[in-house]
Every structure is written in C-alpha cells, then in structure tokens.
N, C-alpha and C positions, 0 to 999 in steps of 0.2 A: 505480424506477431501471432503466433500458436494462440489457442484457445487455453490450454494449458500455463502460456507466461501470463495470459493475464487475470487468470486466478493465482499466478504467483504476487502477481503486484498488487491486486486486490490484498490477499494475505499480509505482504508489506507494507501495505498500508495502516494496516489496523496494529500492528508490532510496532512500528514507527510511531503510533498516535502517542505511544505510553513509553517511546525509546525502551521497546524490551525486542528483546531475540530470542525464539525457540526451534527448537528442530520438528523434525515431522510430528505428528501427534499421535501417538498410540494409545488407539480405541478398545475401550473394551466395553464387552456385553452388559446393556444395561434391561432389567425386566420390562416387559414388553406389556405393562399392566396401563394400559388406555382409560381403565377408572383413575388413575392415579393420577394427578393434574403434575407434579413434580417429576414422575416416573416419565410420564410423554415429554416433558421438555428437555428432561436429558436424552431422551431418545432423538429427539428435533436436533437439541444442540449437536450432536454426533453426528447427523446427516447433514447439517450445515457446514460444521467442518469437513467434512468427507466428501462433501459440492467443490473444496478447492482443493481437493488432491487430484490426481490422473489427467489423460488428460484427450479422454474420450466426451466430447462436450455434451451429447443425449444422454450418457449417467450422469455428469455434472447436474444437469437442468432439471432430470428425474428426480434426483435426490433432494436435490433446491427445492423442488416443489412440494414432495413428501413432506419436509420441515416444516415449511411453510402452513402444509395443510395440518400437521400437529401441533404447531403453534395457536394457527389461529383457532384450533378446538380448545385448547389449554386458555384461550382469553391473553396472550402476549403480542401486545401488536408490534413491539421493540426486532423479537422473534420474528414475525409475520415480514416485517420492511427490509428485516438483515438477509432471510431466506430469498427476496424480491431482487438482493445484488446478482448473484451469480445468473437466476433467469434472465434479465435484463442485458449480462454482459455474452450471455449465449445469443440469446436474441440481434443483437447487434453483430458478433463475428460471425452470426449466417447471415449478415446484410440484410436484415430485418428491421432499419432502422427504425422506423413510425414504432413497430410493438416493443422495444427498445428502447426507445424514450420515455413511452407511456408506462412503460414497466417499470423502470428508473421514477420516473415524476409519483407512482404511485407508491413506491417505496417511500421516498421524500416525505410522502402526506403520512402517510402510515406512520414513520418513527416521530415525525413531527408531532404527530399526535399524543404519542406518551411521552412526553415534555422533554425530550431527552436530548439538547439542542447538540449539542457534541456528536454526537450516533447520526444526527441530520447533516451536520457538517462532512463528516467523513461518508455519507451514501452518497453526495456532489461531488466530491476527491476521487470514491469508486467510479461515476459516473465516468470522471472526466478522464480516468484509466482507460475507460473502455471507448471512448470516441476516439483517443489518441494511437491507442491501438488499431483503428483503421483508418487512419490517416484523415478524420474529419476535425482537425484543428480547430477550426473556431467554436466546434459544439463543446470541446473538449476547455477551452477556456471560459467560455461563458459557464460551466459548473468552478473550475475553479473561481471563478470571482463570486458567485455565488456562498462558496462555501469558506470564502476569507468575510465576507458578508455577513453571516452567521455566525461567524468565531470573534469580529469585531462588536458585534452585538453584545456575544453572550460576552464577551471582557468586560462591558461596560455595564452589565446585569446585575443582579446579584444570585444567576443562575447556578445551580449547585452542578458539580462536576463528577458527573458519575463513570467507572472504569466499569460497570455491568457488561456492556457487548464484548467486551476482551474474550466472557466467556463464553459466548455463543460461538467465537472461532474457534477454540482451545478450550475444551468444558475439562479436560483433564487435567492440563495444566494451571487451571485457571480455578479451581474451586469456591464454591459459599464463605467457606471459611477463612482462606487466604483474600480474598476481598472486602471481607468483613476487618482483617486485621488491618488493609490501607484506608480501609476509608474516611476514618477520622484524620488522615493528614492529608486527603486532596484539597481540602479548601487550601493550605500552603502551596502546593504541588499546581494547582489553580492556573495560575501566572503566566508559571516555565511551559505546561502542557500545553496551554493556549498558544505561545506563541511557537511551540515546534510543530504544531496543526498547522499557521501559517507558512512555518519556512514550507515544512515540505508541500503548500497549495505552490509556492512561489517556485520551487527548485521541481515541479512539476510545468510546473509554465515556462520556464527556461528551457526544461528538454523541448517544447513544444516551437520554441521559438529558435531552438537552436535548428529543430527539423526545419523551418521555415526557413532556413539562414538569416535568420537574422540573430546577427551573431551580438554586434552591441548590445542590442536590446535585453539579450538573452545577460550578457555579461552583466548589467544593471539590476536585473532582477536578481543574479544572485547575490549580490551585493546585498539586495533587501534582505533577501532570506540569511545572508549571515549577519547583518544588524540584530535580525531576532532568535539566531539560536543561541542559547546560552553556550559558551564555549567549556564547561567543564562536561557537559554530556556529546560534546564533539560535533563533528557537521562534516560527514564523510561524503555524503552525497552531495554536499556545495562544492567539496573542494572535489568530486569524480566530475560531476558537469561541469562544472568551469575547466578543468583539463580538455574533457572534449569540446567546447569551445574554441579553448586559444588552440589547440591543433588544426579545429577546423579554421580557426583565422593563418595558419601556417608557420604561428608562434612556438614554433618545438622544443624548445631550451625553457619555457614557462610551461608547456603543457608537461613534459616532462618533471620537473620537478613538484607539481601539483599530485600527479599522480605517484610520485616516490613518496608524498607528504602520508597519501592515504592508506596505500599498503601495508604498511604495519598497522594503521586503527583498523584497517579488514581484518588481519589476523589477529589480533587481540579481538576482536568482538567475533569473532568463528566464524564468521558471514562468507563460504564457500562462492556464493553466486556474486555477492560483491568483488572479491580479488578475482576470481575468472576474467571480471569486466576492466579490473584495472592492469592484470595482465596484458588482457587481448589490446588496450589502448598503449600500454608500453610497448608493444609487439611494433604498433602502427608507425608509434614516433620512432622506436629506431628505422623501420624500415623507410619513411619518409628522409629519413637522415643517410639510406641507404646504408646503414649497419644490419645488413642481414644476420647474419649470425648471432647478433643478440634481438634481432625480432622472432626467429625460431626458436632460440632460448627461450624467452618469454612465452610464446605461444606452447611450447612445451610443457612448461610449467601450468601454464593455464587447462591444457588437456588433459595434464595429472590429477589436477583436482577436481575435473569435470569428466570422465575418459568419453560419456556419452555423448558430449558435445553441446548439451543442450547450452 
C-alpha cells in the first residue's frame, strides 16, 4: 500500500469515529502571528491536515512535524500526539520499524496525557493501519485490541466524550463554534460512538484476518462488529468485508449479493473510494463466474469514478 493510502485510512478513520464524511479540505491562509497562542494552532491544525493530503511522504512528515512543533509551543499536547500519527506512519513505510513504534508509543503517551481517552483509542486504530499496511499483522492487532481496551474502559467510565480532534483533521470544516453547538448532546451520542469505535477496531481485524486467510475467523469477527453497529447509521464496511470474504471462501452468489446490498449506501453517502472497491469486487465475482463482460462493465464503471486508478 502507497504511503499516500495510508494517510487515506488514517483520515478514514477519524471521519468514521463520528460516522461523518467530507471531501478534501480547502485551506486558507491563516495569519502567521506565533505570539498569538490561537493563531499558531490554526496554523498547526492546517499543516496537520495537509500531512494527509499528497502523497510525497518527506512533505507528509515535514509538515507533520512543523505542527507538531507549533503545537507543542502553543502548550497542546492533544495537537502534539495527533501530529506524532502521520510521522510514525512515514517512519514505518520506510521500514523504520523500531522509530515507528516508538513514534506511535509516544503519541499514545502524549494524548493519554490530556485525558482525552477517545483520541488514545483512535492513535492504536491509526497505529494498527499502519502496521497492516506493511504486512506486520500481529503488531497491527495487538493496537487493535488495545484500543477495543480503551473504548471498553472508557464505556464503563463515566469519561466525558469529546469530538475536539475531528478538528485538528478538518479545522475548516470542523470549527469552535460548530462544536461547541454538539457538545451538549455527546453525553447521549456517548453510547452509539463508542461502540462504532469498536466495530470499526473489529471490521479492521477482519481485513487483517482475512489477509491471513483465515477466513472463518474473519467471518465471526464481523459478526461482532455488526452486533455493535447500530443499524440506522448503516455498516457498509461490515457488509464490503464480509463480501470479500465469502468470495475468497468461493461463495459467489453470497459475495455477490453482499456487495449489490452495499452500492447503493456507497452512493448515497458520496464515498467515491468506497464504490471504486465495491465495483472492482463485483468485477472479480463476475469474472470468477466467468461472465466477462459484466466484470469489464464493472471495472469500467469503477475507472469512471477513479480514471487515475488510484
């Protein structure tokens, strides 16, 4: 996987914490006034976001780190630990493992630190993106369990549920004041978010296990992960991995129909990169079915909405 997809998943992760979807983010100039303790964090926050666009991974890491160093001037160590993802997940796709981990482990401590146990959960989910990304599966699980670990705590807590880091990805979309209007309804919100942090630790463990073949296993776990998503905010990625499952078990008349279930909640939720994938997977089963001509249809239609291929 590109250095670039996994600052895409990175990104997906943090959109998925809160079942929200944006498009790219467009930055604008913010004053460049380093007395101003407010003015540098929106500057931070903009280079943070800007660490997961492109997909040249020494400006990623540049940038990452710039943030990082204007956060930790500003006194945010929330900042400080979220800027520590993208370094950690560079470090690692140059086979940097050891500076990698400890990158990662020090983010962990960092956000841990401003009590902010959600932001802790999700830096182990990032984490375990970027081991899975090069094919180190067991490190990649051990943060997920980790970070079902954490989310099972804080459910049991009476820990308050903060949506702050949404904007350190998305400072434009995401503003002071549009967060200030949810936040007296997360203590309800509380609940559902918790447990869509665990599907997706779990529907992450699934892909991982499906890479493994091991395909029941994989099967059961997403089982778990749909016991806990609520079904009125939908579970599009339970039902895209479980399709590549039973394909990969040879099951094509159920992978198939899993994947016709999800195509339309792809195009209702606008999510481009998702139908690409449920395309390219319809492509697969017809062509396993040896209906060519409806696996190049599909594949067609999947290169319409992607033409770069990515």
């Amino acid at each position: 996987m590109s250095s670039s997809a996994v600052k895409k998943k990175l990104r997906r992760l943090a959109a998925s914490a809160v079942l929200l979807t944006w498009g790219s983010v467009s930055l604008s100039a913010v004053p460049q006034d380093t007395t101003n303790q407010e003015a540098q964090r929106e500057r931070a926050r903009q280079l943070l976001a800007e660490s997961l666009r492109g997909s040249d991974p020494i400006l990623l890491q540049a940038r990452a780190k710039a943030a990082r160093r204007l956060f930790a001037e500003a006194g945010d160590p929330l900042g400080e630990g979220l800027s520590l993802l993208t370094i950690a997940s560079v470090e690692i796709l140059e086979g940097d493992f050891a500076a990698g981990k400890a990158t990662f482990d020090r983010a962990a401590e960092v956000v841990s630190a401003s009590g902010d146990t959600f932001s802790a959960a999700f830096v182990r989910m990032a984490e375990a993106a970027g081991w899975r990304a090069v094919g180190r599966h067991e490190e990649a699980i051990v943060c997920l369990r980790k970070s079902m670990a954490m989310l099972e705590e804080a459910s049991d807590q009476d820990a308050e549920l903060s949506l702050e880091f949404i904007r350190y990805f998305a400072p434009q979309q995401f503003p002071a004041e549009a967060l200030e209007q949810v936040d007296p309804l997360l203590h309800l919100l509380k609940p559902v978010l918790v447990q869509s942090f665990q599907a997706m630790a779990l529907v992450e463990m699934a892909g991982i296990q499906r890479e493994q073949g091991l395909y029941e296993e994989a099967l059961k776990t997403l089982d778990r992960a749909l016991a806990l998503q609520n079904p009125l905010l939908g579970g599009i990625a339970i039902l895209v991995e479980k399709a590549e499952v039973e394909l990969a078990l040879g099951r094509s008349a159920r992978s198939l129909e899993l994947y016709e279930s999800a195509l339309p909640l792809a195009r209702r939720r606008g999510d481009l990169a998702l139908q690409v994938r449920i395309l390219r997977g319809l492509a697969d089963v017809h062509e396993k079915e040896g209906r060519d001509q409806e696996a190049a249809r599909h594949r067609e239609r999947a290169a319409a909405l992607m033409p770069s291929g990515r």
